[in-house]
Structure formats: structure tokens, C-alpha cells
N, C-alpha and C positions, 0 to 999 in steps of 0.2 A: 421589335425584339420579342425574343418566347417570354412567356410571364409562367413560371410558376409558383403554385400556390398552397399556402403553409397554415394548415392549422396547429393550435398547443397545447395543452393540458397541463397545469398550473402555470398562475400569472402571479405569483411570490417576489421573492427576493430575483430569485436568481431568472423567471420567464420575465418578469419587465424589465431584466437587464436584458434580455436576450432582442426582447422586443425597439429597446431604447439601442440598443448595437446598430440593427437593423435599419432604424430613420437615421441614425448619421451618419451610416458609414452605406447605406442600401445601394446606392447611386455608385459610389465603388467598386463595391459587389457585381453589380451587372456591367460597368465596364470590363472589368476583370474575366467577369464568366461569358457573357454575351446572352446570359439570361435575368431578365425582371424577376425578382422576390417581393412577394408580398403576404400578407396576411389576410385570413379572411376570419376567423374564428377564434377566439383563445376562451377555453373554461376554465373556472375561478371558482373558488367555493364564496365569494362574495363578493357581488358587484363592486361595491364602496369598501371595502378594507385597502388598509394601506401600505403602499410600497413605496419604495426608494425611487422606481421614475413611474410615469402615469401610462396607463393604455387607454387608448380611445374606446368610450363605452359602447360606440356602437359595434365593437367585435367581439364585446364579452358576454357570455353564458355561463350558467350555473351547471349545465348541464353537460359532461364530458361525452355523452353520445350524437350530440350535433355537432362536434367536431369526425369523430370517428364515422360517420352516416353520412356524411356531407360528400355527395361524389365529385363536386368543383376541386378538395382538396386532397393534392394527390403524397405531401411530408405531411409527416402527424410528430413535432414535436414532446416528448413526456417527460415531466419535470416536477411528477408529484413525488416518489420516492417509494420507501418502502417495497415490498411483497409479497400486499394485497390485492387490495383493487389496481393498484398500479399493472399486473401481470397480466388483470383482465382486458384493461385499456390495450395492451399491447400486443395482444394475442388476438384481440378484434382487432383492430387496424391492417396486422400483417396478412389476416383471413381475406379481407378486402383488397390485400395486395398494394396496399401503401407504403412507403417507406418507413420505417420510425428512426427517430434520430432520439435515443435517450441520456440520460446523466447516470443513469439508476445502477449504482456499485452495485448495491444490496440483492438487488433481482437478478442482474447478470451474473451474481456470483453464485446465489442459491437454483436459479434457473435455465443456467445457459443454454447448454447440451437442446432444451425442449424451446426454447426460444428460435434458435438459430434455426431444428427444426421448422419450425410454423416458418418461416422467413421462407427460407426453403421450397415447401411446398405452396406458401400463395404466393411464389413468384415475386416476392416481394424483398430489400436489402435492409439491416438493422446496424445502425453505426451508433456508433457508442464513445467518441472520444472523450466529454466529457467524463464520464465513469470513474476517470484516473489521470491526477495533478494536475484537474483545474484546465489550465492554458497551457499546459505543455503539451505539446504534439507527440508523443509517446506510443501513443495505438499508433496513428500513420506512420511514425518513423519505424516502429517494429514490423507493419505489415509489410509498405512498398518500400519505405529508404531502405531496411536489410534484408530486402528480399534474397539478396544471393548471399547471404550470411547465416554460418550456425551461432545460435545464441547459448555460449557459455557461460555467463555470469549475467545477472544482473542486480545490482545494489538499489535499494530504493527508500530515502526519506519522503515516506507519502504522505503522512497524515500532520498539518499544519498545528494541531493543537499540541502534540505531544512535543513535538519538535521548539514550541515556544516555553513550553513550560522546562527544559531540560535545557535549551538556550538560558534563559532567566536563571537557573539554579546553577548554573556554572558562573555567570559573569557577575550575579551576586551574591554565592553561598548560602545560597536560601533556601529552605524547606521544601520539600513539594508542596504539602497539602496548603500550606501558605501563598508560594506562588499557583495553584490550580483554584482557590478562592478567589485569586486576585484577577485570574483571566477568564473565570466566570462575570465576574462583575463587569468586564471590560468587551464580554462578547467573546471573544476565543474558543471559550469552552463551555458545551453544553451544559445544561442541568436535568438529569444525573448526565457526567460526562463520561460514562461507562466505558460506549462505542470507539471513542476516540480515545480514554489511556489506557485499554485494555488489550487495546490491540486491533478491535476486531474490523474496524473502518480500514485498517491498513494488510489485513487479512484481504477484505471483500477487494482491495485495488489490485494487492502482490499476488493472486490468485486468477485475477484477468489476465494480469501480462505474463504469467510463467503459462498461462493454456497456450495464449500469442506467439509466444516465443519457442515453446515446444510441441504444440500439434496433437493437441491431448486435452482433454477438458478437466482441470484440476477441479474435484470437489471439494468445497473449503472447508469438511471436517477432517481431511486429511491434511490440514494446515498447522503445523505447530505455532501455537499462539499463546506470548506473553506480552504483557504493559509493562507499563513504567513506574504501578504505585513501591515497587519494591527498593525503588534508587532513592537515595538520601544524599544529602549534604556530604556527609561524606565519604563515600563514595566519587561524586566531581571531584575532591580536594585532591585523595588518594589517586584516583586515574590523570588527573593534573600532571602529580608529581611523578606519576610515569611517564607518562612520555602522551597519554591519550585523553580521547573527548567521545562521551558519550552521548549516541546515537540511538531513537527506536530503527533500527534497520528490517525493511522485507526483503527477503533472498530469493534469490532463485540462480540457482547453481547448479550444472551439469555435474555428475557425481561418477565419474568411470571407473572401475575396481583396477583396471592395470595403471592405473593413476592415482587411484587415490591414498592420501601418505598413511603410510602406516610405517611403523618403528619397532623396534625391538621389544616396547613395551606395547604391542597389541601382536594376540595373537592369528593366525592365519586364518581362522573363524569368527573371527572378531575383525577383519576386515571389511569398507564398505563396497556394496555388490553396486551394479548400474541403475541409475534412475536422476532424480531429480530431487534436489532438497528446494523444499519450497516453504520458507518459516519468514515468522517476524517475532522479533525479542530485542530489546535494550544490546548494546554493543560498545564495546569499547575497542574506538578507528584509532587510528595513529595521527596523531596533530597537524604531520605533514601531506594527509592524503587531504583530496578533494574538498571530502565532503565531511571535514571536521567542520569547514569555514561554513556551513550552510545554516545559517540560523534565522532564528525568529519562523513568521508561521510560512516562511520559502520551503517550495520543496525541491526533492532531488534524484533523479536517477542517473545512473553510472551504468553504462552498456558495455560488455566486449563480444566481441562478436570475431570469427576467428579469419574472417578478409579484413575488416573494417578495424579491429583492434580495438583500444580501449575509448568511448566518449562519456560527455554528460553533458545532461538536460539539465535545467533549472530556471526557476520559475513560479508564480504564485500558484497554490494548489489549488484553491478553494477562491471564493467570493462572487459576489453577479457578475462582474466582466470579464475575469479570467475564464468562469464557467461560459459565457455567452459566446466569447471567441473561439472557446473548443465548440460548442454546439453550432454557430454558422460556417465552421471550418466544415462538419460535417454537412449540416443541410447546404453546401456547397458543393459539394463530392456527388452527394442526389440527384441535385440540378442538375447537372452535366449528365447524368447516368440518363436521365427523365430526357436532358437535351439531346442527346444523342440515340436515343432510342435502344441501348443498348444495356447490360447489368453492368454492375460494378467492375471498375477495371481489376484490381483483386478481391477480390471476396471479404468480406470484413473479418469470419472468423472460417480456414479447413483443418479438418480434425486429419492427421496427415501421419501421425502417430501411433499405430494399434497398439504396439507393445509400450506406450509410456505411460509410468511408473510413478508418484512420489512416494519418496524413501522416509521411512519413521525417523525421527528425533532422536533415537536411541544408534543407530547407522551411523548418524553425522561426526565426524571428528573435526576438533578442534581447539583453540587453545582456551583458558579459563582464568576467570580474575575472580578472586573466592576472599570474602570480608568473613572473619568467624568474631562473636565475642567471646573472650576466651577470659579465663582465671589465670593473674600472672602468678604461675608458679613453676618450678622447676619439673621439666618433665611432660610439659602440657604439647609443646611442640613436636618433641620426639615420637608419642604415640600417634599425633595426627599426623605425622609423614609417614610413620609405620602406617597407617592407613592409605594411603596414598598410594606407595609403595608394594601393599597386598594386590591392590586393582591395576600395577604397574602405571602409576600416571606421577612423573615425572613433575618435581616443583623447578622452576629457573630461578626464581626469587622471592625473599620474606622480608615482607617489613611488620614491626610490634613495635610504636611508641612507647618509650619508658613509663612506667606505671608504679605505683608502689605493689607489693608482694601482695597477693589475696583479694586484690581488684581487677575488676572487669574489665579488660582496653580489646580494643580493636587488633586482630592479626588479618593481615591481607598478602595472600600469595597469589604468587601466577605463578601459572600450571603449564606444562608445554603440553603438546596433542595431543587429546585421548580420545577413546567413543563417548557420549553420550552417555551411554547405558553404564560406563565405568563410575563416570561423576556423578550418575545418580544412586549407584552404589554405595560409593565410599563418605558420600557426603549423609547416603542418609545411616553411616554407622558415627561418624564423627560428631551430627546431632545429637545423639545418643552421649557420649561421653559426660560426665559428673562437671568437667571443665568449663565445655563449652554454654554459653547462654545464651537462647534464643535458637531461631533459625537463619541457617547458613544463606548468604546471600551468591548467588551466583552470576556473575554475568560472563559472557562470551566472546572472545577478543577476534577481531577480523583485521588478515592480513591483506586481503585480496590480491593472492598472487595465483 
């Protein structure tokens, strides 16, 4: 049987998972492919530190250029992160004409375009399934399973930590900053967990799959990006008692202007034009779709596609084995390409797209769940619908708990369809008012229709 052979570059958490995959499941593997995997090198930044499964010491080095240098090895797994030295790792390798098979969100989303290049010209193929929800097969499904499909929507709970901490504050009315201490202590969440409630972990994922799905390399400062530290207690209660369950959601939505809704209150230059909205921000789903039920640190994507229709994935996002079985899914795809002497049967990433677009934040229409604290007094609500009403954005519904006169309570409206750029108008005149205290909380209601 062909033997081919796999150097790594980090042996952490998540490469001695990749490693320990490999011895149990190896013999699998090569029945399956009709090619031997093996390992010949893995570099570590320390022989002796500790992981969750053991690597045999005689393949380990300190050194990450005897794996890249070593012409026996022809996959160079990369599993250090970052981009840093990680880019340099990687851009040697593909120089040499070796595969790489990486994890790296972070690189692929600030590097792509120059990546896929170097691939490119050393003749060499760069797969990436790990990068995005762990164990979900998401890259392959979007590549080959929809190849003969236009990708119009796609919903995505990528990022494990956010999604546990905003599970927990719904099913126990609890605080963020209290349950984000609680899932620090417990491993969930990083320290500082910036990356992951800020948004921007789930920016680096929903920025792969919107280039994947529309043929266009999205740059991810063109990403509209919020967290989650803005959602409170009550906020879950109130979306509760409507009818919803909030989500950090990544979007990526086909945006067509002879389609897209617009109403008596937007005017015909305030319509949005063609392109791509590619955002992640907190959402409030309807209790009945999908991907209310996806909780704890699972994640989720919801595809439509316009042969295939609506699916989802789901699946652990993150950890050594979920990540290890996306990373031998792809140094499997390799093999085969190495076995058969030929490149990849698709391409991992074509830029197929000249004219695409993503569309500012300000474009997007849609509906609004809006918490004010407000002075209960007579008169307070009539001015802010007069506001509302200036920038034409239509309310459906107001709830205000009884309060006594001259105290602060909560008013929360939803708002039917407006731009973007309207609700950041009127909201930020409504801040302004003597009534209102604090700032305006906004969140975004998705219908997915």
C-alpha cells in the first residue's frame, strides 16, 4: 500500500489530538483510502510539556523548520495559530510545494487572497476545514456537496463560547458578566475572552464561508462586527415573552435590490443595491426555527441554497477531536490527490467573482428589538415614536412594565423594517432626550425568509 507521509507543527491540545485520532482510527484510514498515513516529524515548543494524549518522543523537535525542510514529508500539518510565524511556516511549505492542511481562522481570514496565491504558484493545495465549526464538514459541503448550487443565505452559530454563555443566561436568568466568570473558570472562555464575545472569532469563521460561498475573497474589515457584552438578563426575559431566543448569529446573505424589501417607509434611495451582507451581531430567532434549540458550546449552520433549499449542520465547534477529525478529513482529501498523482478534485478556494461586493451595515434592512430606560412620565413615549416616525421606521409593538411616575423602567419596542442607517439615526436622537437613561440597546430580529 502507498504510504504517505505527514509532518505538524504544534503538538498542543488540539495536534496530540490529531496525532492520537490517527493511532486509532490509522488502519481505518488506509482501508478506507487505500493509502498508509503516517507521521514522521511533529514540532513542539517543548519536548516534555503537557497534553491530553502523549506523542512519541522520537518524532518530536523543537524546531518547526525540520519539519518544513524535510523532503520525505510531503502534508505539513499547522496547528500553531495566530498571524505570525504561523504565515511564515506556511508560505515555506507551499514554496516547497507541499500540501498544508491548517486550523488557522485567524490567518486565513487576514491572509487569504496571498495564501491561496503561494498555493497556487508552488503547485501546491491548502485545505482548511478545520478553520470553521470544529467537526462540521462545512468547507467540503460548501465546496463539492453544493457545487451546483447558488448560496443565498447562510446562518451561522460559530463561535462555542458565546453561544454557552447566552445558552446559560436564558435557562437561568443570570447575568452575563457572572455566567462569563463562571465559564472562564470552567475553561469555555478565554482570559481576556475578547476574541470570542466580541465577535471577532466568529467574524475570522463567517468571513471564510461568505468568500466560499460567493467567489470573492471577503476582507474582514469589511465585516460588521458586534458581541454579546451588551445583552442582559433582561433582555432573554423580554425576548422570552415574545415569542424569541437570542443568538450571536454570522450572516451571509445574497442582497439583490429588485428584491430586496423595502416599504413605504424607505425611500427609493434608501433602498438596498446588490451585493452581500456579511455581519455577525446578537439576534433575536423565533423559538420555533432551528437554531433556537442549539445550545451550549454546539455549533450551527443553516444553508439555502437555491437547488438544494434550506439545510443544517450541527455539531461540536471547537476541541481536540472535533478539530482532529476536520484536520484528517482534509489530510485525507491530500492523500488521494498525492495518490492519484493529480491536484485537487475542486480547488479548495476560486475567486470566480470579479464584481462581488460586501454591502455596509448602513444598506441592511431589517427588523429591531430596541430596550430604552426611560422616565415614566407622561409624554415620554409619544416623542420617541415621533422619532421613529421622522426616520419613517414603523413600531408593531410596545411593552413598559408599570412603574410608579418619575422612575426609570424599561420600555422595549419592536420595530418593523428599516435601513440600518435609519436606526442609527433616530436612536442616536432618542439618546439624547432628558427622558431617556443610559444608552439605547439594540438588537436585530431575523426572520430568515
Amino acid at each position: 500500500m502507498q504510504q504517505v507521509t505527514l509532518g505538524m507543527i504544534g503538538g498542543g491540545t488540539v495536534g496530540s489530538g490529531v496525532f492520537h485520532a490517527l493511532q486509532q482510527n490509522g488502519a481505518l484510514m488506509a482501508a478506507r483510502l487505500g493509502v498508509q498515513l503516517a507521521f514522521r516529524k511533529i514540532a513542539v515548543k517543548a519536548i516534555d510539556e503537557p497534553r491530553p494524549y502523549p506523542i512519541d518522543r522520537n518524532l518530536l523537535t523543537t524546531d518547526w523548520r525540520d519539519v518544513i525542510n524535510d523532503p520525505a514529508i510531503q502534508i505539513v500539518i499547522e496547528l500553531v495559530g495566530g498571524t505570525g510565524i504561523a504565515k511564515t511556516m506556511v508560505l515555506a511549505a507551499l514554496a516547497q510545494g507541499k500540501t498544508v492542511v491548517t486550523a488557522n481562522k485567524a490567518l486565513l481570514s487576514a491572509h487569504g487572497p496571498e495564501l491561496f496565491a503561494a498555493a497556487k504558484k508552488g503547485g501546491a493545495s491548502l485545505y482548511y476545514e478545520a478553520s470553521v465549526c470544529g467537526g462540521i464538514p462545512i468547507i467540503k459541503t460548501l465546496r463539492e456537496g453544493f457545487v451546483a448550487n447558488r448560496i443565498s443565505a447562510i446562518y451561522g452559530i460559530v463561535n462555542g463560547t458565546c453561544n454557552y454563555i447566552l445558552t446559560r443566561m436564558k435557562q437561568e436568568g443570570a447575568e452575563f458578566s457572572d455566567v462569563l466568570l463562571d465559564a472562564q473558570k470552567q475553561g469555555y472562555a478565554e482570559t481576556p475572552p475578547d476574541l470570542d464575545i466580541d465577535g471577532f472569532d466568529a467574524q475570522h469563521k463567517i468571513g471564510i464561508l461568505a468568500s466560499l460561498a460567493h467567489g470573492f475573497w471577503v476582507d474582514h474589515h469589511e465585516i460588521h462586527t458586534e458581541g454579546i457584552r451588551q445583552i442582559s438578563r433582561i433582555d432573554m426575559q423580554f425576548a422570552e415573552q415574545l415569542g424569541y431566543t437570542i443568538k450571536l448569529l454570522g450572516i451571509v446573505k445574497q442582497i439583490d435590490a429588485r428584491s430586496a424589501k423595502s416599504t413605504t417607509r424607505t425611500s427609493k434611495s434608501e433602498k438596498a443595491s446588490n451585493g452581500v451582507q456579511v455581519s455577525v451581531y446578537p439576534t433575536l430567532i423565533p423559538n420555533a426555527h432551528v437554531l433556537a434549540s442549539v445550545n451550549g458550546v454546539f455549533n450551527a449552520c443553516f444553508v439555502r441554497g437555491d437547488v438544494v433549499g434550506d439545510t443544517l449542520f450541527y455539531g461540536r465547534g471547537a476541541g481536540k477531536d472535533a478539530t482532529a477529525s476536520a484536520v484528517l478529513s482534509d489530510v485525507a482529501d491530500a492523500a488521494l490527490d498525492l495518490k492519484n498523482g493529480s491536484a485537487a478534485r475542486i480547488p479548495p478556494f476560486v475567486a470566480h467573482a470579479a464584481n462581488g461586493r460586501v454591502l455596509p451595515i448602513d444598506d441592511i434592512v431589517s427588523r429591531y428589538y430596541v430596550r430604552l430606560s426611560v422616565i415614566d412620565r407622561p409624554g415620554v413615549l409619544a416623542r420617541i415614536s415621533a422619532i421613529f416616525a421622522k426616520e419613517k421606521i414603523g413600531i408593531s409593538s410596545v411593552i413598559q412594565p408599570e412603574g410608579h411616575e418619575g422612575e426609570s423602567v424599561p420600555l422595549i419596542l419592536m420595530l418593523h423594517d428599516a435601513q440600518n442607517s435609519a436606526m442609527r439615526k433616530a436612536l442616536a436622537q432618542i439618546s439624547r432626550l432628558p427622558a431617556v437613561k443610559g444608552n439605547p440597546v439594540m438588537i436585530r430580529v431575523e426572520s430568515f425568509e
